[in-house]
C-alpha positions in Angstrom: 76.6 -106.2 -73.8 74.1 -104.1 -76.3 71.1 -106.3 -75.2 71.9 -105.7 -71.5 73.0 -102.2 -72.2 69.3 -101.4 -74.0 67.4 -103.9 -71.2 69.3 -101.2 -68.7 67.7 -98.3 -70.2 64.5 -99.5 -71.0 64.8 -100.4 -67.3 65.9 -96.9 -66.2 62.8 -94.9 -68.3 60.4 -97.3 -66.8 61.6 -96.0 -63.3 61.2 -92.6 -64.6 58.0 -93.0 -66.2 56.9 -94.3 -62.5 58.4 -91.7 -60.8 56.5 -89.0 -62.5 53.2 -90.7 -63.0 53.3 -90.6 -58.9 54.6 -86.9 -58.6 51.8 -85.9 -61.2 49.6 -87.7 -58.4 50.9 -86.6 -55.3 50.6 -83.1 -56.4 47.1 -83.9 -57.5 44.8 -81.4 -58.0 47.1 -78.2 -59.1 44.8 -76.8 -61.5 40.8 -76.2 -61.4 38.1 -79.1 -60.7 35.0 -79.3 -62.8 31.8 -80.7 -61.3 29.6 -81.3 -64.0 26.0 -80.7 -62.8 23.6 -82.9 -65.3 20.7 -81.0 -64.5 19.5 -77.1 -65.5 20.5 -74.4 -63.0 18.6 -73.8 -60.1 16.8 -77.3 -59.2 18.5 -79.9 -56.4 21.5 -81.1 -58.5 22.8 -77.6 -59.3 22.4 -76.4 -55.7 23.9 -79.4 -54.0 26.9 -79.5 -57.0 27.3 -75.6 -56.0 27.1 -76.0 -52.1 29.7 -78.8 -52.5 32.0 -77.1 -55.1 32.5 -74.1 -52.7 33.9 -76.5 -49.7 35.3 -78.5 -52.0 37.5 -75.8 -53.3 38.5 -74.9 -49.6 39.3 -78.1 -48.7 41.4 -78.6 -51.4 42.9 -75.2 -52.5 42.1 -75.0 -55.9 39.3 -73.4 -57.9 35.9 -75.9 -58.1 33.8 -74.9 -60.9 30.0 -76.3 -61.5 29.5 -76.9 -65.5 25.7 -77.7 -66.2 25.2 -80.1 -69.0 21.5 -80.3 -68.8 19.4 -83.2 -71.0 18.0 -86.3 -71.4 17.1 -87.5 -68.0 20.7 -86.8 -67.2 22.4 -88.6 -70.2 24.0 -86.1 -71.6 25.9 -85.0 -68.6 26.5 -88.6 -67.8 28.1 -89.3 -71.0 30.3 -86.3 -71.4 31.9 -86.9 -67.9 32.5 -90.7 -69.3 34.3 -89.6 -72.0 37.0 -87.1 -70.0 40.4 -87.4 -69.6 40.3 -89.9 -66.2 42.6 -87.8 -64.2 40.5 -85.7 -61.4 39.8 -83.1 -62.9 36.1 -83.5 -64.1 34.1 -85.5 -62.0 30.4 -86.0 -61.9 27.2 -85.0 -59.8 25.5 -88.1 -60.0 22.3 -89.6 -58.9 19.8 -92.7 -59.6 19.1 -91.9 -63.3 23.1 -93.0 -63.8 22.1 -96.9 -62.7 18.5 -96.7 -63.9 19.4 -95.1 -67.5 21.2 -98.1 -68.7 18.7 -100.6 -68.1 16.2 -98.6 -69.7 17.7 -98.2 -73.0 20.5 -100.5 -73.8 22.2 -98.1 -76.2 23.0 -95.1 -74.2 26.6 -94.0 -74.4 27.6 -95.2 -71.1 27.7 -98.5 -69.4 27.4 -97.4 -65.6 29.5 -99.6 -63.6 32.6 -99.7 -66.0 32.2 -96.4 -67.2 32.3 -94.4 -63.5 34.4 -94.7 -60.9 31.7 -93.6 -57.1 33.7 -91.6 -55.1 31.1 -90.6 -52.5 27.7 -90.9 -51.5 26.5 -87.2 -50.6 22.8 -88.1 -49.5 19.6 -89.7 -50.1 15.7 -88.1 -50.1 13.1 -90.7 -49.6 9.7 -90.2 -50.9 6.4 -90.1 -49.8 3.1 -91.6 -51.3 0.8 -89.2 -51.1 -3.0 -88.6 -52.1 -5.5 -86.0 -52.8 -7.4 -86.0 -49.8 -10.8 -86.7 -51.3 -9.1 -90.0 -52.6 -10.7 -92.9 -50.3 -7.5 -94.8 -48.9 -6.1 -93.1 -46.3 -3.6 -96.4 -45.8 -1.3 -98.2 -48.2 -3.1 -101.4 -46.8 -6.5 -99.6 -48.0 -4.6 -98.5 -51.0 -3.8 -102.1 -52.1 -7.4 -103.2 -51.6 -8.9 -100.7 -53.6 -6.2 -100.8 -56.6 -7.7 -104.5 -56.6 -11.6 -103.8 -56.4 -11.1 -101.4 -59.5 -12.1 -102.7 -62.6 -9.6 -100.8 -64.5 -7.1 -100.3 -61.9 -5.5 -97.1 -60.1 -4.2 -94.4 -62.2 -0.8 -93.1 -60.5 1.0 -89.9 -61.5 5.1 -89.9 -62.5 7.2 -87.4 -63.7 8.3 -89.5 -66.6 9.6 -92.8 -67.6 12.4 -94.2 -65.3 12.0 -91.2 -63.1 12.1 -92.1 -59.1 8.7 -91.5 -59.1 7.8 -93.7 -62.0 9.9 -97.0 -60.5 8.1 -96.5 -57.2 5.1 -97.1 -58.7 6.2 -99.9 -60.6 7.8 -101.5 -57.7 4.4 -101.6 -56.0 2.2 -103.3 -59.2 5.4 -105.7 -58.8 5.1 -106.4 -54.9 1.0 -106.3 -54.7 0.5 -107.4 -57.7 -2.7 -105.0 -58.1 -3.0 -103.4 -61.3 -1.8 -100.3 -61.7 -2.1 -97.6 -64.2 1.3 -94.9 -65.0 -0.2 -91.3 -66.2 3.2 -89.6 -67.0 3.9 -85.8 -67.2 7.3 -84.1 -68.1 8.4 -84.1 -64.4 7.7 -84.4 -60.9 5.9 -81.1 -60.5 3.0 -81.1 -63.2 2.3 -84.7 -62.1 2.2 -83.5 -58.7 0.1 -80.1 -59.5 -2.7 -83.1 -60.7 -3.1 -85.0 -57.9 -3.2 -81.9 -55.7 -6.5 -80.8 -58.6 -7.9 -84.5 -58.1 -7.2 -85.7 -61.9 -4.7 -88.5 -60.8 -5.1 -89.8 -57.1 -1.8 -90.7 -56.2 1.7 -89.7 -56.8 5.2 -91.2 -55.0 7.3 -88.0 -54.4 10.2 -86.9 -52.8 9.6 -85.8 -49.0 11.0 -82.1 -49.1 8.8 -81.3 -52.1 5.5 -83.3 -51.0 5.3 -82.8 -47.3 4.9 -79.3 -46.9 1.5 -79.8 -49.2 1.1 -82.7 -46.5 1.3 -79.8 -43.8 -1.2 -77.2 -45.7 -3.8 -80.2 -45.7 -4.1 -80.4 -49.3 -2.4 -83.8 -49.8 -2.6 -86.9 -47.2 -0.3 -89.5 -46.7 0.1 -93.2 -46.9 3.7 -93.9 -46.5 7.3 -93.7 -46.5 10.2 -95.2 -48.9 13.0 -95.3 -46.5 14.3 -98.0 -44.4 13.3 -96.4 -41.3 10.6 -93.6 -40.6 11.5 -90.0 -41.1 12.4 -88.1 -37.7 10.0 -84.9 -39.8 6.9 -87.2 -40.0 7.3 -89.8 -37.3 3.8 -90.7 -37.5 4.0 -91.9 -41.3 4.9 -95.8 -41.6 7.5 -96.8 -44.1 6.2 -98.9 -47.3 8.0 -102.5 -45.8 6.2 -101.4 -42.3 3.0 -101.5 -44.3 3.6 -105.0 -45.6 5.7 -104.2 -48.2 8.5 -106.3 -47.9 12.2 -104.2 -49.6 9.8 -101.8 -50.7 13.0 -99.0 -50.4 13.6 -96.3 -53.0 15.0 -92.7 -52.7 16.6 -89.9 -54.6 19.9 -89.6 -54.3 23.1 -88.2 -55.1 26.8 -89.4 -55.6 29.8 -87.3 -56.8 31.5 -90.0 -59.2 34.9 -89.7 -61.5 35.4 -91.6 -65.2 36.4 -95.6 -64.3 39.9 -95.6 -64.8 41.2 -92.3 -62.5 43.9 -93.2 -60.8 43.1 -94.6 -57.4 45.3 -92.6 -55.2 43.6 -89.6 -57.1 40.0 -91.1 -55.9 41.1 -91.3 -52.8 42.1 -87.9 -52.2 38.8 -86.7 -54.1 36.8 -89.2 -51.8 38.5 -88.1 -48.7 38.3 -84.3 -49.4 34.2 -84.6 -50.6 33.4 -86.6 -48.0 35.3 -84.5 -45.4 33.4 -81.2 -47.3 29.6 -82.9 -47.1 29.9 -83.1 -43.3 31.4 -79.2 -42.8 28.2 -76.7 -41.0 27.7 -74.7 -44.1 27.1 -77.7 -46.4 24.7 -79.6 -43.9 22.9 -76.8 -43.4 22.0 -76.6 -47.1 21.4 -80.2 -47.1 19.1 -80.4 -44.2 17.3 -77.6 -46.5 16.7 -79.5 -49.5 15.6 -82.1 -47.5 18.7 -85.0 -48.1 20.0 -87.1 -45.6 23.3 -87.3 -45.0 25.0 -90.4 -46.4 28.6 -89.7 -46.9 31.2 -92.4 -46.4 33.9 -94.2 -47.8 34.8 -94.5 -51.5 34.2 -98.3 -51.3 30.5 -98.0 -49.7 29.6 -95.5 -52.4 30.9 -98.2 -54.4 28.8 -101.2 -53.0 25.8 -98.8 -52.8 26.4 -98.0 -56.9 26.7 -101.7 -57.5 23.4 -102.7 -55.6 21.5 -99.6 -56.6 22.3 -101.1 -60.1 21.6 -104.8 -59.5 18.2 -104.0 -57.9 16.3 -101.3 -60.3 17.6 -103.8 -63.4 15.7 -106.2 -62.0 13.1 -104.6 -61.1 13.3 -103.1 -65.0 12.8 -106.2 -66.3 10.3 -107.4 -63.9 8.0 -104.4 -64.9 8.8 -104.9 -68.2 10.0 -101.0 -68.8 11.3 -99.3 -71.6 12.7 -96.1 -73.0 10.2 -93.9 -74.8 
């Protein structure tokens, strides 16, 4: 009678304990959301975190703060939001560096894919490859052939090791096999101010901060990273179009939550970002900065995480890249 007595109550809290784990979800959030914004004020991620936090904060009727938690290509902010309590309330402004990081240097605090849960994609920016105009290719087929004919190879700028602009390059040595020589600066913008003075000839950049230098005349360009062509430079053919085959890479952005949130709790976060990325006063900032819209459902950002993973690991260890 004891033992079923006690297997009774142990029976009884269990209930309980269920009952108000799912109350403390349904009545999820009832207290202020921190987006933590891995980047200093004032460049892409803080705007887009701050854009999204004010919808966000509609949307869902509680305060939505931005935190920044700038550093180490990202790390930093990456591995704070890691460790957090994984119950909604801190989630992550995400992009590339949180798959790319990893693979670069083994013993980083985080392990991407079973540290964060991707809630949803906000947007992608693909970049251009763009030259000084006295450079001599004016193609990426012309490009290829004289990165071959060069006796000690074409010098390419980056804004540092495993930045966007970095792996492009690499991915082309990779796909043309023509040898190629990384000059890195500390970001995209010095490396970019020396191609513009002629040091470095080349540089893969994002579109919203290369093409308006495109537009003054003082750069040319070669190509595209997106899938398709770019609806703002129709008359530039993408990388693959070139000859290139799955030559794709882009900047991009992804609010993500620590791996073990509850998944009712992702789902309303999902739902409500999502449903905030596509209201007029955050597209408008979007189309601004130059991003295209990519939200969806928590399980594509998912299967984009995933593959975004898979592909610049491989194409890590292909180049043969490593952490300074």
């Amino acid at each position: 009678m004891t033992n079923l007595l006690n297997r009774t109550a142990r029976i009884s809290l269990l209930c309980l304990t269920l009952t108000l784990s799912a109350l403390a979800h349904a009545a999820f959030p009832d207290r202020t959301i921190r987006i933590v914004a891995p980047a200093p004020p004032g460049g892409g991620i803080d705007i887009l975190s701050r854009t999204l936090a004010e919808r966000l904060s509609a949307e869902l009727g509680v305060t939505v703060i931005v935190e920044n938690k700038a550093g180490a290509g990202g790390t930093i902010g990456a591995e704070y939001v890691a460790r957090q309590p994984a119950d909604g309330y801190t989630i992550l402004m995400g992009g590339g560096f949180i798959v790319v990081n990893p693979h670069l240097n083994p013993k980083i605090g985080y392990n991407a894919k079973e540290d964060f849960a991707p809630l949803s994609l906000m947007g992608r920016v693909p970049m251009i490859l763009v030259a000084n105009p006295s450079f001599p290719p004016s193609t990426v087929t012309e490009l290829i052939a004289y990165a071959k004919s060069q006796p000690g190879g074409l010098k390419y700028a980056h804004g540092g090791v495993g930045a966007s602009s970095h792996l492009a390059g690499e991915l082309f040595r990779i796909s043309t096999q023509a040898e190629v020589i990384p000059v890195a600066y500390k970001g995209n913008a010095p490396a970019l101010a020396d191609v513009l003075a002629g040091h470095v000839p080349v540089i893969w950049d994002t579109i919203n901060t290369a093409s308006p230098m495109v537009r003054a005349g003082k750069l040319k360009v070669m190509g595209i990273t997106s899938a398709q062509r770019a609806p703002s430079m129709p008359q530039v053919p993408t990388m693959m179009e070139s000859g290139l085959p799955n030559f794709e890479i882009s900047a991009w952005y992804m609010l993500m939550a620590p791996k073990k949130t509850p998944v009712d709790v992702q789902q309303k976060l999902s739902a409500a970002i999502a449903k905030s990325i596509n209201s007029p006063s955050v597209l408008k900032i979007l189309g601004e900065q130059g991003v295209q819209i990519a939200s969806g459902t928590r399980e594509q950002a998912e299967a984009f995480f995933n593959q975004q993973s898979d592909y610049w690991g491989d194409v890590i260890r292909k180049a043969g890249i490593k952490a300074e």
